[in-house]
C-alpha positions in Angstrom: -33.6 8.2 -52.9 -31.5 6.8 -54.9 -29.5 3.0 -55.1 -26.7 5.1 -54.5 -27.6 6.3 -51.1 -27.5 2.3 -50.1 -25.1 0.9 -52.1 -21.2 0.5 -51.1 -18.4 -0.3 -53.8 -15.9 -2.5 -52.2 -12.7 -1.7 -52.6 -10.5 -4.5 -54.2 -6.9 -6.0 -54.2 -5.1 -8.1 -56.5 -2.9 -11.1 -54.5 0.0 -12.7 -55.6 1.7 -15.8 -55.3 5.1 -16.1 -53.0 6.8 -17.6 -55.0 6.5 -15.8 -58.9 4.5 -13.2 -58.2 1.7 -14.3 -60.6 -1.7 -13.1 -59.8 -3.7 -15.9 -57.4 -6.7 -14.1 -56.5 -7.8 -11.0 -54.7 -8.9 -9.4 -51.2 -11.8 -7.7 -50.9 -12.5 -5.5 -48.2 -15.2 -5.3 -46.2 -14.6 -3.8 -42.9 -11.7 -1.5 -41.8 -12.0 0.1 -38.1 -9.7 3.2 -39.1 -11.3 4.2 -42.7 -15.2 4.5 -41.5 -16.8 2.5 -44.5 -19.7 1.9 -42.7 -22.0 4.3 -41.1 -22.1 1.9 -37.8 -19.8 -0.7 -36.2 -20.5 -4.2 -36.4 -21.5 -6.2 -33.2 -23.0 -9.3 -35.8 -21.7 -11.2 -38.7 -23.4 -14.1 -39.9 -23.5 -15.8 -43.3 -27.5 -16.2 -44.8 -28.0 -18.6 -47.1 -30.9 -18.3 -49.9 -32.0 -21.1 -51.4 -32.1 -20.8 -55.8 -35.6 -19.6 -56.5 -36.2 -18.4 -52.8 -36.7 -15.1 -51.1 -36.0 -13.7 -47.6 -38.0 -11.0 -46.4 -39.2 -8.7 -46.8 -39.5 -7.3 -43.7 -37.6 -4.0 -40.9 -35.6 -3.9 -37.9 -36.6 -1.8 -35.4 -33.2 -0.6 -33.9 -30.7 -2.8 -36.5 -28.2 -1.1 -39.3 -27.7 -3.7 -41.3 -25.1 -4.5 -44.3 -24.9 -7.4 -47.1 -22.6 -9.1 -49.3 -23.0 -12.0 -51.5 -20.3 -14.0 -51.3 -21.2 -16.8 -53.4 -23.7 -16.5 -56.4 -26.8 -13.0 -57.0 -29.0 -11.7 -55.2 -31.1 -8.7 -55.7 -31.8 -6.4 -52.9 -35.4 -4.8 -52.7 -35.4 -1.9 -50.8 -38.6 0.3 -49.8 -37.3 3.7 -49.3 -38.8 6.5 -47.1 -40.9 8.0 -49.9 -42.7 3.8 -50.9 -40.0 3.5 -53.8 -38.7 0.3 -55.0 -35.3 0.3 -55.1 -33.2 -2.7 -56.3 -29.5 -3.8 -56.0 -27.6 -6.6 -56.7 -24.9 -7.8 -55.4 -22.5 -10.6 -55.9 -18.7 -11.1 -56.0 -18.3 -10.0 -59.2 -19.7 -6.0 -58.7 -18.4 -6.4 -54.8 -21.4 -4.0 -54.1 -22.5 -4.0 -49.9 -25.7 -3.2 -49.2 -26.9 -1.2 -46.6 -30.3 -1.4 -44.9 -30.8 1.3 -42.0 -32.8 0.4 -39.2 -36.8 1.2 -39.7 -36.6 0.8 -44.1 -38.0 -2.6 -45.4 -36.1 -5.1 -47.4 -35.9 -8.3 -49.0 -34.0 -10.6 -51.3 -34.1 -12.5 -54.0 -31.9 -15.2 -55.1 -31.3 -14.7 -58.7 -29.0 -17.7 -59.4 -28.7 -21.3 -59.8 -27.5 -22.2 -57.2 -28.0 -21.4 -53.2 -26.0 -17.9 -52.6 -24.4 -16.8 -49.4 -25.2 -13.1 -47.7 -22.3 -12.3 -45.6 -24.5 -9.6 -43.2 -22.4 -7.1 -40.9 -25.2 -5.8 -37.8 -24.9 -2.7 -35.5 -26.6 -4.3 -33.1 -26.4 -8.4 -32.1 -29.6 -10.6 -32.7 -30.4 -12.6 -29.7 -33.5 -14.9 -29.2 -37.1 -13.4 -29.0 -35.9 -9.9 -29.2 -38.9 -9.1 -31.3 -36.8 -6.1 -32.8 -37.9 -7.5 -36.5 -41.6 -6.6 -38.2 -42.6 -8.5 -40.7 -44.1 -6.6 -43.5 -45.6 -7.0 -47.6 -44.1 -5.3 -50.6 -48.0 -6.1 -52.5 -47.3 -3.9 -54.7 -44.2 -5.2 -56.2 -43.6 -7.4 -59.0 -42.4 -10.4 -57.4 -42.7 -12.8 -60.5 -39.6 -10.7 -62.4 -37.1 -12.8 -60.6 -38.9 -16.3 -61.1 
């Protein structure tokens, strides 16, 4: 597998101001019900925060699809594929790549910035306390020290 089988290019829009038409910003979507962008609907949305220098992870969900964006500064996505490959993404507004992890494939992630980033995270399925639907696991074989 390849990042291309988790990796989703956002599709983006200039805005413009009311009033002289210059351009102000731009919209970036994540989530249409009509045009099937992600495999599974969303039942979650939460915002993770990673602290510079820090990782989350890695570990599975049992049942959960999952789906991240970094809304405010990198992260790198490590994920373990069916076949015990690495495979590495980041994302961050700039490349407006989402993520997607599918239920049963290890991740983690690394923030790569200087600063604490934001994960916007879309879920199939809704946490809810003590569900034990996540496994903690190790990557021992990776090179954690690349990103430190």
């Amino acid at each position: 597998m390849s990042a291309e089988n988790f990796t989703i290019t956002l599709e983006t829009h200039p805005t413009k101001d009311v009033e002289n038409q210059h351009v102000n910003g731009s919209l970036t979507v994540l989530w249409r019900d009509y045009d099937h962008i992600l495999k599974t609907e969303p039942k979650m949305a939460y915002v993770s925060i990673v602290n510079q220098g820090e990782r989350k992870g890695p570990h599975l969900h049992k049942k959960r699809n999952s789906y991240f964006y970094c809304i405010d500064g990198s992260v790198v996505f490590i994920i373990r594929d069916s076949s015990g490959n690495f495979i590495e993404i980041e994302s961050n507004p700039e490349n407006r790549k989402m993520v997607f992890v599918p239920s049963g494939m290890a991740s983690a992630h690394v923030n790569i910035s200087e600063k604490p980033s934001q994960v916007l995270a879309l879920a199939d399925i809704a946490w809810t306390p003590n569900d034990n639907e996540m496994i903690n696991v190790k990557f021992d074989e990776y090179d954690w020290e690349k990103w430190y």
